[in-house]
PDB file of N, H, CA, C and O in Angstrom:
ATOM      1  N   UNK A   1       0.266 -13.917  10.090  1.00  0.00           N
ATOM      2  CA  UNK A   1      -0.066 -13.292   8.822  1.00  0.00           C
ATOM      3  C   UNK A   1      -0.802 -14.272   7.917  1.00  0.00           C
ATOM      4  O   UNK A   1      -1.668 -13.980   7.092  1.00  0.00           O
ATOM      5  N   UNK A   2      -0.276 -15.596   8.227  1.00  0.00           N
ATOM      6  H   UNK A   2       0.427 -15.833   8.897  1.00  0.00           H
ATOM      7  CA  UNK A   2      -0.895 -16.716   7.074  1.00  0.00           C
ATOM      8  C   UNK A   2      -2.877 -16.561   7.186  1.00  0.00           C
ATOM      9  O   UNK A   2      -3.843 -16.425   6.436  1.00  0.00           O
ATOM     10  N   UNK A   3      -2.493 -16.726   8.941  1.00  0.00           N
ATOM     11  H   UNK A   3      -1.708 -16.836   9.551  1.00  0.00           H
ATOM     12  CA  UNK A   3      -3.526 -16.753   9.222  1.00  0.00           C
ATOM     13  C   UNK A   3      -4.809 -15.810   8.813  1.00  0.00           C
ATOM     14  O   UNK A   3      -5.931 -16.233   8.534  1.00  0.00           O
ATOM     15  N   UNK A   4      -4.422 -14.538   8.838  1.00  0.00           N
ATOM     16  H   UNK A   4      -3.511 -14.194   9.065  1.00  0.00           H
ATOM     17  CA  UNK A   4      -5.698 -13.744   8.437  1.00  0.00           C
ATOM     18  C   UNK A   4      -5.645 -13.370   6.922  1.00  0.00           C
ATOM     19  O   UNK A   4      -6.552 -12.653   6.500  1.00  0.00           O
ATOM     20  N   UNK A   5      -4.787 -13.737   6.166  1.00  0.00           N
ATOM     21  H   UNK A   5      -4.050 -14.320   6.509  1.00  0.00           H
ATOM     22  CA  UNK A   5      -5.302 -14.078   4.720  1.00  0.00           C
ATOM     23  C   UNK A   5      -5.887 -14.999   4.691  1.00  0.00           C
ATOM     24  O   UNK A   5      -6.676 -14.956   3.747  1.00  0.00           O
ATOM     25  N   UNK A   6      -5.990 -16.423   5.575  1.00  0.00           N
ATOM     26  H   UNK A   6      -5.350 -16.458   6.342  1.00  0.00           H
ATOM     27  CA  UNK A   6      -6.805 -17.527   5.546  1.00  0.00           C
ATOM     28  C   UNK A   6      -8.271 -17.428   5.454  1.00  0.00           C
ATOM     29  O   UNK A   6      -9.140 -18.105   4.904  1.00  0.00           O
ATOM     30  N   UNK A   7      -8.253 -15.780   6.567  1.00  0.00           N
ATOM     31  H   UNK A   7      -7.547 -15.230   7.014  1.00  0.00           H
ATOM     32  CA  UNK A   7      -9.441 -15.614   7.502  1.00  0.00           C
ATOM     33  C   UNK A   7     -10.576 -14.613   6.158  1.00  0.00           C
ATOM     34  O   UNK A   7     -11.785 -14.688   5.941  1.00  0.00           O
ATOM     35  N   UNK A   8      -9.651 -13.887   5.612  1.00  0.00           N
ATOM     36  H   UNK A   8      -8.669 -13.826   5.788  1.00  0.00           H
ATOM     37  CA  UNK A   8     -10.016 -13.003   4.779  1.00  0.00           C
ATOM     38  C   UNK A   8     -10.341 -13.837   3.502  1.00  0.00           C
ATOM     39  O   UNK A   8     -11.457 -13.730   2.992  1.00  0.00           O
ATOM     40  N   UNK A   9      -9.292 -14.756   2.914  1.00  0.00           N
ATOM     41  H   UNK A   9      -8.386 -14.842   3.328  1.00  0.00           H
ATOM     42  CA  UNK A   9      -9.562 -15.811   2.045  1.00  0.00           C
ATOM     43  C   UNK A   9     -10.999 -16.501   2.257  1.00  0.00           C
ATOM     44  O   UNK A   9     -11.550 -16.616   1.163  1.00  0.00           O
ATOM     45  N   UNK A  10     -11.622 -16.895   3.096  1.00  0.00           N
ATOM     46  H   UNK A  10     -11.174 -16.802   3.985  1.00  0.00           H
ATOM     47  CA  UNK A  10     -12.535 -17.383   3.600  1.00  0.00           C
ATOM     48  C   UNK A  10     -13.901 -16.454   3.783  1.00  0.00           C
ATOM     49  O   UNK A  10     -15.042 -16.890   3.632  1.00  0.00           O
ATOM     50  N   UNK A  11     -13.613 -15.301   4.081  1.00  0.00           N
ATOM     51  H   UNK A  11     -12.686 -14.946   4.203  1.00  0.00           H
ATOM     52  CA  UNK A  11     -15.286 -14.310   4.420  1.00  0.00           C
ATOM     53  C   UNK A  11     -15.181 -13.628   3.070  1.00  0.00           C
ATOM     54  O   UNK A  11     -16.108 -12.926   2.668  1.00  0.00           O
ATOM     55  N   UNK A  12     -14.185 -13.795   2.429  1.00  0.00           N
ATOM     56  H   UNK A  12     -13.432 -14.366   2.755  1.00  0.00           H
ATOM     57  CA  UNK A  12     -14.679 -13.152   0.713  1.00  0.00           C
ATOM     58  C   UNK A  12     -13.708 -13.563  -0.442  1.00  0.00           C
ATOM     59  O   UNK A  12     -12.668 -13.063  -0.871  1.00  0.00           O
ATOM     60  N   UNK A  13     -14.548 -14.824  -0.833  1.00  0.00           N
ATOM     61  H   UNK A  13     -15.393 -15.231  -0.485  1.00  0.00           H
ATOM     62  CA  UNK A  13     -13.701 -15.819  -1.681  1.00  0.00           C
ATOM     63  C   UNK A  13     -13.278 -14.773  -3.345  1.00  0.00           C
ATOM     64  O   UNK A  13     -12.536 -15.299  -4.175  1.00  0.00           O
ATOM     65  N   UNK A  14     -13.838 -13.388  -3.594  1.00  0.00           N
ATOM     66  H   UNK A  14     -14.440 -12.960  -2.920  1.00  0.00           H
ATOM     67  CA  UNK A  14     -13.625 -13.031  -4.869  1.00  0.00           C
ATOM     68  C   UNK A  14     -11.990 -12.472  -4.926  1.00  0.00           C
ATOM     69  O   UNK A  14     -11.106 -12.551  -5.778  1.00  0.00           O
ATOM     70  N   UNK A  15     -12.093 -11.765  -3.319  1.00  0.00           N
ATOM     71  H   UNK A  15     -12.812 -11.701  -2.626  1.00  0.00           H
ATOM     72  CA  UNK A  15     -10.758 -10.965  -3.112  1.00  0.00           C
ATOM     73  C   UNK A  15      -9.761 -11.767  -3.331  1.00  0.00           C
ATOM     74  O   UNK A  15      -8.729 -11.199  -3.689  1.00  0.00           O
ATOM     75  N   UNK A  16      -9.699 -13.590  -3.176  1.00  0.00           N
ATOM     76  H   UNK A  16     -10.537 -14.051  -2.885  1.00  0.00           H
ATOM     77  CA  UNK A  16      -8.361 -14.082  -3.175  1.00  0.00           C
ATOM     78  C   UNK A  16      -7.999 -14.546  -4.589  1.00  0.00           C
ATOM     79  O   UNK A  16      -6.837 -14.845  -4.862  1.00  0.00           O
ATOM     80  N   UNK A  17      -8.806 -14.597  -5.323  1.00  0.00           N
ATOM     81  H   UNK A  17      -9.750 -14.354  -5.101  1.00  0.00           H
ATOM     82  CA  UNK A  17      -8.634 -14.576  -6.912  1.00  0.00           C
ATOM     83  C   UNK A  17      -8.322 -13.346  -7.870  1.00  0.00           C
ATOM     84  O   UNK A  17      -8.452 -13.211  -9.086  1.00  0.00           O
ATOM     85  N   UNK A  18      -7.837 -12.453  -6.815  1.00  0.00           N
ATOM     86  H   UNK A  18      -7.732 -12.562  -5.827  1.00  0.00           H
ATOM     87  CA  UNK A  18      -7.831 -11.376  -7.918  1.00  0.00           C
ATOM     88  C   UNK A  18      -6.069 -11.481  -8.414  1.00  0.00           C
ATOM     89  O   UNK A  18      -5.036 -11.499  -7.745  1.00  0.00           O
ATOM     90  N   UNK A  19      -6.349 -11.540  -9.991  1.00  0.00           N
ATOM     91  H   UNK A  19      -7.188 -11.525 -10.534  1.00  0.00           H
ATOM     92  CA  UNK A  19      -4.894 -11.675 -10.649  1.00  0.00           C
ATOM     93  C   UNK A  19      -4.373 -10.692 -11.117  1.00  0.00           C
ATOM     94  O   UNK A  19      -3.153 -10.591 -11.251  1.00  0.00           O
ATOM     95  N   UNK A  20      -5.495  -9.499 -11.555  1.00  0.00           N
ATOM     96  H   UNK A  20      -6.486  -9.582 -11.446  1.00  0.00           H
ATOM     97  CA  UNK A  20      -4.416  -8.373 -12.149  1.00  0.00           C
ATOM     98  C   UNK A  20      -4.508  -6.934 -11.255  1.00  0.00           C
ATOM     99  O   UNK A  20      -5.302  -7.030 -10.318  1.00  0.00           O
ATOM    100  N   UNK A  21      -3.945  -5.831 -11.358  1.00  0.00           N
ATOM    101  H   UNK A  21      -3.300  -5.754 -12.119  1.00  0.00           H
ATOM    102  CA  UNK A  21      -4.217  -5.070 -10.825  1.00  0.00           C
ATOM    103  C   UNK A  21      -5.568  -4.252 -10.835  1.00  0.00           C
ATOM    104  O   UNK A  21      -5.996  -3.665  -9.842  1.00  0.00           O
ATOM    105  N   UNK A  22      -6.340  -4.283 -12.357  1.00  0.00           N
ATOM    106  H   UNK A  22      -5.992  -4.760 -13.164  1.00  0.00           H
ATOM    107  CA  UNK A  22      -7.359  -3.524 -12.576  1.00  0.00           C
ATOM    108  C   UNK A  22      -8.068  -4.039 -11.831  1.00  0.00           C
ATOM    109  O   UNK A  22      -8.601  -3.313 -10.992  1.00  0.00           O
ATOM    110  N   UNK A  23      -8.408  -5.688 -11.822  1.00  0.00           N
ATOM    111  H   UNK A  23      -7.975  -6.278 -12.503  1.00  0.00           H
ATOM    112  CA  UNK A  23      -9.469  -5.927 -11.296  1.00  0.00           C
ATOM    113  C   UNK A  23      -8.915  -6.191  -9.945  1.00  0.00           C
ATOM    114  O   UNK A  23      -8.890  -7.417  -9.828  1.00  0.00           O
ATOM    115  N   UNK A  24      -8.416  -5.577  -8.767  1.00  0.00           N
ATOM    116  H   UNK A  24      -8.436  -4.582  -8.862  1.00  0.00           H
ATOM    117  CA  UNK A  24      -8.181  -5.159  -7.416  1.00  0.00           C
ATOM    118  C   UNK A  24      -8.865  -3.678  -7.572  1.00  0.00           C
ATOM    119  O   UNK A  24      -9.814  -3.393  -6.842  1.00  0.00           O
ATOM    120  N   UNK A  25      -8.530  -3.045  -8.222  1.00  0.00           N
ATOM    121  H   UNK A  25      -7.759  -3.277  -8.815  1.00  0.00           H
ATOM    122  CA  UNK A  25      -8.861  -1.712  -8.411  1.00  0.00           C
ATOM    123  C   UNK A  25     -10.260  -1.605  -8.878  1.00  0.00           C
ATOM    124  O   UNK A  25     -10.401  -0.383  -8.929  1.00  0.00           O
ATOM    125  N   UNK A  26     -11.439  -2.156  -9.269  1.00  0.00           N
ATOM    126  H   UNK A  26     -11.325  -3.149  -9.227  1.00  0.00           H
ATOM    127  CA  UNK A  26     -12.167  -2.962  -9.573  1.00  0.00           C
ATOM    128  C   UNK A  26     -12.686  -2.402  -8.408  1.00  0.00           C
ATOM    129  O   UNK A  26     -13.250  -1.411  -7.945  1.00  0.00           O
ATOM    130  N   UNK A  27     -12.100  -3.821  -8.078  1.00  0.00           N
ATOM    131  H   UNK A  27     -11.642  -4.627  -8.455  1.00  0.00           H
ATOM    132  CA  UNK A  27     -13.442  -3.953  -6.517  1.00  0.00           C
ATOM    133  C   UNK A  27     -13.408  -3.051  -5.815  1.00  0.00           C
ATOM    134  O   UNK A  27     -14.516  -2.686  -5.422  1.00  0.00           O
ATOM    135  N   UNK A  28     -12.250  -2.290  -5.331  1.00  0.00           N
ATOM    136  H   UNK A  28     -11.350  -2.587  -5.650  1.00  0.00           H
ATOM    137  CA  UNK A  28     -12.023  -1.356  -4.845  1.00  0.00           C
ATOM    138  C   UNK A  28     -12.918  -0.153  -5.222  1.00  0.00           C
ATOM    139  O   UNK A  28     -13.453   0.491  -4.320  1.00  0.00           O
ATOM    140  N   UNK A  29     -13.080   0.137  -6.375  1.00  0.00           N
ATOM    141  H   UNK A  29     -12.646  -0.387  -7.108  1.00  0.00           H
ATOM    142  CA  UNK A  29     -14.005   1.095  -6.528  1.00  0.00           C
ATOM    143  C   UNK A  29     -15.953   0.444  -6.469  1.00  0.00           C
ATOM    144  O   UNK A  29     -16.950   1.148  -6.307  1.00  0.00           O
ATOM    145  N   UNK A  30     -15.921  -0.305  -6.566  1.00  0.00           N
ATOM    146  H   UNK A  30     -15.111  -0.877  -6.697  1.00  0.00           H
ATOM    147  CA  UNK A  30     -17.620  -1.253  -6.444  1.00  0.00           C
ATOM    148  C   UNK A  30     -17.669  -0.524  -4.867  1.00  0.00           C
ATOM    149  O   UNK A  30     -18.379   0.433  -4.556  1.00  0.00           O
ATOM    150  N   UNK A  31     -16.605  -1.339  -3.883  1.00  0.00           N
ATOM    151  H   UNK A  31     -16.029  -2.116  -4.136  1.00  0.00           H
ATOM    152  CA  UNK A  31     -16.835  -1.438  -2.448  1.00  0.00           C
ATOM    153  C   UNK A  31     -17.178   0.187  -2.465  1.00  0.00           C
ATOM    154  O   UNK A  31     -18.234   0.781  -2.243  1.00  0.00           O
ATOM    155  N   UNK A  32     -15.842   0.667  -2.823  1.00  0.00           N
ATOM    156  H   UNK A  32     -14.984   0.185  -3.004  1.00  0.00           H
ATOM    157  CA  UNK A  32     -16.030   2.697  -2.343  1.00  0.00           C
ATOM    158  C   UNK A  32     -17.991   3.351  -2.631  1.00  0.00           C
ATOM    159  O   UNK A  32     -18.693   3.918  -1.793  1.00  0.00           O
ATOM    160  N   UNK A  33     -18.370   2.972  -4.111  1.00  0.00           N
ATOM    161  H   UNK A  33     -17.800   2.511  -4.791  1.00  0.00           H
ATOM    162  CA  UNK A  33     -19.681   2.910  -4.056  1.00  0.00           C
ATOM    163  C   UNK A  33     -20.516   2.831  -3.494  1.00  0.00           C
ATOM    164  O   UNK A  33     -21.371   3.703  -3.342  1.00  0.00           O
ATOM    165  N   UNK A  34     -20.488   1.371  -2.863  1.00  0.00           N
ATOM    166  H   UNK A  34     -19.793   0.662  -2.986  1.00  0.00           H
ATOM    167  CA  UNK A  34     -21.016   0.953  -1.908  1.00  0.00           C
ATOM    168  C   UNK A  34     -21.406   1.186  -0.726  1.00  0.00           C
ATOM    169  O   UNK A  34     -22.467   0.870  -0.187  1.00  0.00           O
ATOM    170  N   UNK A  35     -20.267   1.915  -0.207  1.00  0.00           N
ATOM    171  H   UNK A  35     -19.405   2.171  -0.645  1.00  0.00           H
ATOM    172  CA  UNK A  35     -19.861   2.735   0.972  1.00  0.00           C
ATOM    173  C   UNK A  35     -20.467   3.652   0.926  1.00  0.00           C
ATOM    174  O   UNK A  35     -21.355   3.832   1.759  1.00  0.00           O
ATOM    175  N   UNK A  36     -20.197   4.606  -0.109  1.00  0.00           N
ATOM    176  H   UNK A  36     -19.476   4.460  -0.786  1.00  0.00           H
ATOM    177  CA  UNK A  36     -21.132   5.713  -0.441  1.00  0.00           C
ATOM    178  C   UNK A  36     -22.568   6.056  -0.518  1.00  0.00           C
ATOM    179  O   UNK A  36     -23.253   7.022  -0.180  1.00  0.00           O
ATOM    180  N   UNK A  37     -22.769   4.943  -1.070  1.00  0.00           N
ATOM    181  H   UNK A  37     -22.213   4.159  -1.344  1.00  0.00           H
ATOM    182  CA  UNK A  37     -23.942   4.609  -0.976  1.00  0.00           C
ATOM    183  C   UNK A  37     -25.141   4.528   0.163  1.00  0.00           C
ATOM    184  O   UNK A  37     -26.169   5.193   0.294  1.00  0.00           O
ATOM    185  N   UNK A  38     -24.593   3.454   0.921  1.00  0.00           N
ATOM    186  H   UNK A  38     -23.758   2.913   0.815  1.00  0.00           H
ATOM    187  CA  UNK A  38     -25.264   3.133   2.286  1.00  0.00           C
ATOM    188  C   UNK A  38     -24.614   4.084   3.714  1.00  0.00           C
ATOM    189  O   UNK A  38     -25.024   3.948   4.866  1.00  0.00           O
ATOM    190  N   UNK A  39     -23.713   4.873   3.347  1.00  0.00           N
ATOM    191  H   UNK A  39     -23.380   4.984   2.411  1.00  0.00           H
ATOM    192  CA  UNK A  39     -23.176   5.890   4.771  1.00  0.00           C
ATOM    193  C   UNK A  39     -22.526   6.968   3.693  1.00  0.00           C
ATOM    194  O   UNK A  39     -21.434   6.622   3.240  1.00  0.00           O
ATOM    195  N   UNK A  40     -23.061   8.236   3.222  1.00  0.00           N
ATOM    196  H   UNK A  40     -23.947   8.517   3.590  1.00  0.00           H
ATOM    197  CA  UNK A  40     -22.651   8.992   3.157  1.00  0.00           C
ATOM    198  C   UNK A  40     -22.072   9.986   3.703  1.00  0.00           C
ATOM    199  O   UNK A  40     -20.911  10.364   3.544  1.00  0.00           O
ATOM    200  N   UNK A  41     -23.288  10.628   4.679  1.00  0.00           N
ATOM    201  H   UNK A  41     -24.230  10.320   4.808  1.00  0.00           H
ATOM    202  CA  UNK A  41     -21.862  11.248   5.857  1.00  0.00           C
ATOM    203  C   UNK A  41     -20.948  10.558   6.466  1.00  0.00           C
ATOM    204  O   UNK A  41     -20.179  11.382   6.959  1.00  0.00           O
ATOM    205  N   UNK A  42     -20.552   9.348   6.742  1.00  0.00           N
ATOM    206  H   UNK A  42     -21.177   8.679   6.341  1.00  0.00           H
ATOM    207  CA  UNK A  42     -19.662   8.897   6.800  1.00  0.00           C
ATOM    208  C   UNK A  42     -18.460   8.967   5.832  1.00  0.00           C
ATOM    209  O   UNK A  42     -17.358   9.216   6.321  1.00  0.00           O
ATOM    210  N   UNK A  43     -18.564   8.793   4.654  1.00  0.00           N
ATOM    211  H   UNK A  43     -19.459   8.591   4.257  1.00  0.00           H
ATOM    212  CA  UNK A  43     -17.751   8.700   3.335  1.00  0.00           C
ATOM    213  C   UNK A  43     -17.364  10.151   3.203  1.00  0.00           C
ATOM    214  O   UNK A  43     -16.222  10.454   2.856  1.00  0.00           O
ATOM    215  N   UNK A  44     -18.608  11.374   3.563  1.00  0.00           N
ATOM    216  H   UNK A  44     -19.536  11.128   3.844  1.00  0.00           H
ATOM    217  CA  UNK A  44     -17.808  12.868   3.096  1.00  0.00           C
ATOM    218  C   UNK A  44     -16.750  13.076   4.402  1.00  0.00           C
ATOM    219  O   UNK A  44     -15.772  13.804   4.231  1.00  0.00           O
ATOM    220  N   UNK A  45     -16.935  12.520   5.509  1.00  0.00           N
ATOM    221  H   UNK A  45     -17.729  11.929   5.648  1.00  0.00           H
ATOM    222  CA  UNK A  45     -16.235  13.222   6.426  1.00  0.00           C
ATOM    223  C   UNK A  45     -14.931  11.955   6.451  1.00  0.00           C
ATOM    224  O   UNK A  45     -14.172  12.192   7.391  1.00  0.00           O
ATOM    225  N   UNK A  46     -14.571  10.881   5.770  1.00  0.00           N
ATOM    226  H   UNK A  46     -15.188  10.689   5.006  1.00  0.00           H
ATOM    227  CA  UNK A  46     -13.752  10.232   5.345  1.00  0.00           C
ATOM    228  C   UNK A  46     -13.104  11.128   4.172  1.00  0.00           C
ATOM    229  O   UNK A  46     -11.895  11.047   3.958  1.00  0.00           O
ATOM    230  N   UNK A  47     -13.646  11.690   3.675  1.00  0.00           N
ATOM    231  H   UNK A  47     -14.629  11.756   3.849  1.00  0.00           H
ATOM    232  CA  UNK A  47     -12.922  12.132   2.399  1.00  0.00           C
ATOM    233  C   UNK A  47     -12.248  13.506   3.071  1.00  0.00           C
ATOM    234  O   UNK A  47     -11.069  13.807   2.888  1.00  0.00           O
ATOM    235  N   UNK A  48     -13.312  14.406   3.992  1.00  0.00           N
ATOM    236  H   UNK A  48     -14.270  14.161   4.140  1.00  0.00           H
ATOM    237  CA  UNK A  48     -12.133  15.488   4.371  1.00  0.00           C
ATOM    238  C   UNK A  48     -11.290  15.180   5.521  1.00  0.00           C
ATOM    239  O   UNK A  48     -10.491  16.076   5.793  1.00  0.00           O
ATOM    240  N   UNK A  49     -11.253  13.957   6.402  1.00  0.00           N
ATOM    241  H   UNK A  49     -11.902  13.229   6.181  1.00  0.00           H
ATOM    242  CA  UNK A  49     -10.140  13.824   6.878  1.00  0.00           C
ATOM    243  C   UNK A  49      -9.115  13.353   6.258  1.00  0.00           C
ATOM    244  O   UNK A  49      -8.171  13.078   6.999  1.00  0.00           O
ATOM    245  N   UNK A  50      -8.913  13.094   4.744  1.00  0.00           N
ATOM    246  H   UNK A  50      -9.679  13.318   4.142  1.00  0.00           H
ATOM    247  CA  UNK A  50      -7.783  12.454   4.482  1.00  0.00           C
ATOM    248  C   UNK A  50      -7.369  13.739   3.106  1.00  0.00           C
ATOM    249  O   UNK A  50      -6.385  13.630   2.374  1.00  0.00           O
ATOM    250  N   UNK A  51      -8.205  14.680   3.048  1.00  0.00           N
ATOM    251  H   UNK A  51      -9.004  14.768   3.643  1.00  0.00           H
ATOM    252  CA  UNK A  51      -7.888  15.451   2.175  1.00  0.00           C
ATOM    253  C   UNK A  51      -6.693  16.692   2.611  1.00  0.00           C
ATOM    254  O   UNK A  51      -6.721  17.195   3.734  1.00  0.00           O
ATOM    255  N   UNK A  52      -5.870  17.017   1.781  1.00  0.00           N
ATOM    256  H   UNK A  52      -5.847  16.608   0.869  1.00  0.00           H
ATOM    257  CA  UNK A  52      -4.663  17.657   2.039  1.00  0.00           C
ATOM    258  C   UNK A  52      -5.335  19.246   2.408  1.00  0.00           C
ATOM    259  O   UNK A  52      -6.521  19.536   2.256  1.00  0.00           O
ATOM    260  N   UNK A  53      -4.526  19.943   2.797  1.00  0.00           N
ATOM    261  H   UNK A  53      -3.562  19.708   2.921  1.00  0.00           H
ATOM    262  CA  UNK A  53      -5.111  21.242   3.749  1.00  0.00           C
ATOM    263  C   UNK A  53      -4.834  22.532   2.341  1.00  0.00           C
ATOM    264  O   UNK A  53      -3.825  22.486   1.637  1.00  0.00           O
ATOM    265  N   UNK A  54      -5.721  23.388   2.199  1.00  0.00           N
ATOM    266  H   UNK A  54      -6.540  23.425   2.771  1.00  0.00           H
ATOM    267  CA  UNK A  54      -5.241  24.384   1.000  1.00  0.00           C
ATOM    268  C   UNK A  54      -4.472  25.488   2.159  1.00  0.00           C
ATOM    269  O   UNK A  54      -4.521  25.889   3.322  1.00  0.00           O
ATOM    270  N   UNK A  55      -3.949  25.582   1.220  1.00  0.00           N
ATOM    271  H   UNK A  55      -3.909  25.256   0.275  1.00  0.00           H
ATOM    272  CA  UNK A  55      -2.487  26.954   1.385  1.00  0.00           C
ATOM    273  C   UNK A  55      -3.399  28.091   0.793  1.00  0.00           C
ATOM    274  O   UNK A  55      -3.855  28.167  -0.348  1.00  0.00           O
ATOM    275  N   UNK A  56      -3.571  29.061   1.981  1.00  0.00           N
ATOM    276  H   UNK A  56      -3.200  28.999   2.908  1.00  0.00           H
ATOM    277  CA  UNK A  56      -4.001  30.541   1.507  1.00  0.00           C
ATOM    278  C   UNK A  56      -2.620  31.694   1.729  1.00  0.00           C
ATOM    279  O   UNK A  56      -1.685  31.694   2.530  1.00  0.00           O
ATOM    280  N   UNK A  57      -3.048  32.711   0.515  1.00  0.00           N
ATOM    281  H   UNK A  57      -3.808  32.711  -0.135  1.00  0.00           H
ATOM    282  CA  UNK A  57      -1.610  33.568   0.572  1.00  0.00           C
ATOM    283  C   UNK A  57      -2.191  34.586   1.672  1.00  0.00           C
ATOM    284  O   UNK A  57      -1.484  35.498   2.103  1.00  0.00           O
TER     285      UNK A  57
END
């Protein structure tokens, strides 16, 4: 475990400085952007596999 926080510590020095929660949440939303950005069908069909199923009567 040490190890791949080492590994992760190392390929993205901003992630291991993060002190509060916003700014985790932060990056978290930059990256999601990002994502969006450069692979969208990727990102919509990420979003409906993790989206909850509607209930019809």
């Amino acid at each position: 475990m040490a190890d791949t926080f080492k590994t992760i510590s190392n390929l993205f020095p901003p992630f291991s400085n993060i002190t509060h929660p916003l700014e985790g949440c932060f990056y978290l939303l930059i990256i999601a952007f990002a994502i969006r950005w450069k692979w969208p069908r990727t990102w919509n069909r990420l979003l409906e596999r993790i989206s909850a199923d509607i209930e019809k009567d």
